[in-house]
KEKOL-167521 format. One record per residue (C-alpha): residue number from 0; residue in one letter; x, y, z. Coordinates in nm, 2 decimals, always signed. Layout:
+------+------+--------+--------+--------+
! pagu ! tiza !     c1 !     c2 !     c3 !
+------+------+--------+--------+--------+
!  NUM !    A !      X !      Y !      Z !
...
+------+------+--------+--------+--------+
***
This chain:
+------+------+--------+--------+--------+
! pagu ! tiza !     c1 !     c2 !     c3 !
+------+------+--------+--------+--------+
!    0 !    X !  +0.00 !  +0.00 !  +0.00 !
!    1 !    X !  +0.12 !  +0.36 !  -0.07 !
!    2 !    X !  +0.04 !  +0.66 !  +0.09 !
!    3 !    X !  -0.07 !  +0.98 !  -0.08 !
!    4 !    X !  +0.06 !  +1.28 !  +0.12 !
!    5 !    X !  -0.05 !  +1.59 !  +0.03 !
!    6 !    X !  +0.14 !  +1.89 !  +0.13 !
!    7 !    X !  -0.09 !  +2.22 !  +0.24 !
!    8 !    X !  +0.15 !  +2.42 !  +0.07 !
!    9 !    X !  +0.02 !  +2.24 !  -0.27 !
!   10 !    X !  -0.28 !  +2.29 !  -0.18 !
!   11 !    X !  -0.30 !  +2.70 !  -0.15 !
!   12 !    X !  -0.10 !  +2.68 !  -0.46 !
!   13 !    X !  -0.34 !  +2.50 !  -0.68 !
!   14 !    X !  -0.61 !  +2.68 !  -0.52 !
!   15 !    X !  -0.48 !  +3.01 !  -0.59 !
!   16 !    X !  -0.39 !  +2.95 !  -0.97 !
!   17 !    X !  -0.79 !  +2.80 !  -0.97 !
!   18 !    X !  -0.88 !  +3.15 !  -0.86 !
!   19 !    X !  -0.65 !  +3.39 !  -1.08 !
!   20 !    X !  -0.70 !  +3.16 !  -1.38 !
!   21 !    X !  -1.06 !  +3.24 !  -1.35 !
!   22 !    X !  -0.99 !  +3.57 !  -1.31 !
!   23 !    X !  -0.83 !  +3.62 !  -1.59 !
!   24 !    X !  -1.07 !  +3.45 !  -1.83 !
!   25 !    X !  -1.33 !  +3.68 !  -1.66 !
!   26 !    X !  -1.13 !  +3.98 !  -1.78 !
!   27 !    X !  -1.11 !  +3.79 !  -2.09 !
!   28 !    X !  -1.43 !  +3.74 !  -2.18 !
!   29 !    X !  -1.53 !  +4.10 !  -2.09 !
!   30 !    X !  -1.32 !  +4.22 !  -2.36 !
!   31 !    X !  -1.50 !  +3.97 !  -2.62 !
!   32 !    X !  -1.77 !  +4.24 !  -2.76 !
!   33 !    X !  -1.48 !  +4.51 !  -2.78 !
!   34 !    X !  -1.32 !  +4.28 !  -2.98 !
!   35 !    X !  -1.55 !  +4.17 !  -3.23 !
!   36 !    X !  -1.64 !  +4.56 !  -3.29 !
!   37 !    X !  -1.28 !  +4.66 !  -3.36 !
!   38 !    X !  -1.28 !  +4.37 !  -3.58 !
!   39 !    X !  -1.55 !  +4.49 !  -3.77 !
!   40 !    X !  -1.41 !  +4.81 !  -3.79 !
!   41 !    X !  -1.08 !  +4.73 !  -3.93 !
!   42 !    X !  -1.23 !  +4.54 !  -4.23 !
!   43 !    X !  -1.44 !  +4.81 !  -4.33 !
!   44 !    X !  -1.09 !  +5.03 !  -4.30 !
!   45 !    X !  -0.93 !  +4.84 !  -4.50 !
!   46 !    X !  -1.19 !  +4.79 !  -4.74 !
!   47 !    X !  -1.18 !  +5.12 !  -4.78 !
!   48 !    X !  -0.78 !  +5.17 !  -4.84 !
!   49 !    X !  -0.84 !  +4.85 !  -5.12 !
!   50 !    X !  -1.00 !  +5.09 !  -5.36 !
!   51 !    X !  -0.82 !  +5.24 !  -5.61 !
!   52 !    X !  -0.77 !  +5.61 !  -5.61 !
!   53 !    X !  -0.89 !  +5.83 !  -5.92 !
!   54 !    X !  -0.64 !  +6.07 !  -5.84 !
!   55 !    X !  -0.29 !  +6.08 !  -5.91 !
!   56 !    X !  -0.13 !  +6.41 !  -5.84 !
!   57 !    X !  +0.20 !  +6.25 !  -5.92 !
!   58 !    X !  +0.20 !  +6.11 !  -6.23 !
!   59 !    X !  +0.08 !  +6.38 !  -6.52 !
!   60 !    X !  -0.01 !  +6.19 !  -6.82 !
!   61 !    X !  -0.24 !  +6.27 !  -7.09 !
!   62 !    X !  -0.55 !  +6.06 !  -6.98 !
!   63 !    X !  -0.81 !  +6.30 !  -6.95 !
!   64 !    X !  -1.04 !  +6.07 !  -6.72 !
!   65 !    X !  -0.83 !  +6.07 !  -6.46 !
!   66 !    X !  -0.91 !  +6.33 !  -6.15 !
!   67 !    X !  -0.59 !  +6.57 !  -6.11 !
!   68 !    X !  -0.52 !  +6.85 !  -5.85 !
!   69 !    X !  -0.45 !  +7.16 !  -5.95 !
!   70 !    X !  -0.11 !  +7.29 !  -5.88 !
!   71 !    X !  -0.26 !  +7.68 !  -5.83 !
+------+------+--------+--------+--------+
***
């Protein structure tokens, strides 16, 4: 027969990482929605920058359909 000896020491310890581990994943979770909104965000940013620009101010060719600034 063997004995199982459990020290109180390992004991608090597991309890305590029980109890911060949940914390954590509390504070987790709580962050979830914040998430999923900048998410959203970002793809319509970048959806955005995907577009192609009508306007090139640096490049002065003679395509008339093209959107240029004025230099006055």
């Amino acid at each position: 027969m063997s004995e199982c000896s459990i020290d109180p020491k390992d004991v608090f310890i597991s309890l305590f990482a029980i109890f911060f581990g949940a914390n954590q994943l509390g504070t987790a979770t709580a962050m979830g929605p914040d998430i999923g909104k900048a998410t959203v965000a970002a793809t319509k940013i970048f959806k955005i920058l995907e577009q192609p620009s009508e306007i090139n101010a640096m490049k002065m060719d003679k395509d008339i359909s093209k959107k240029r600034m004025s230099p006055a």
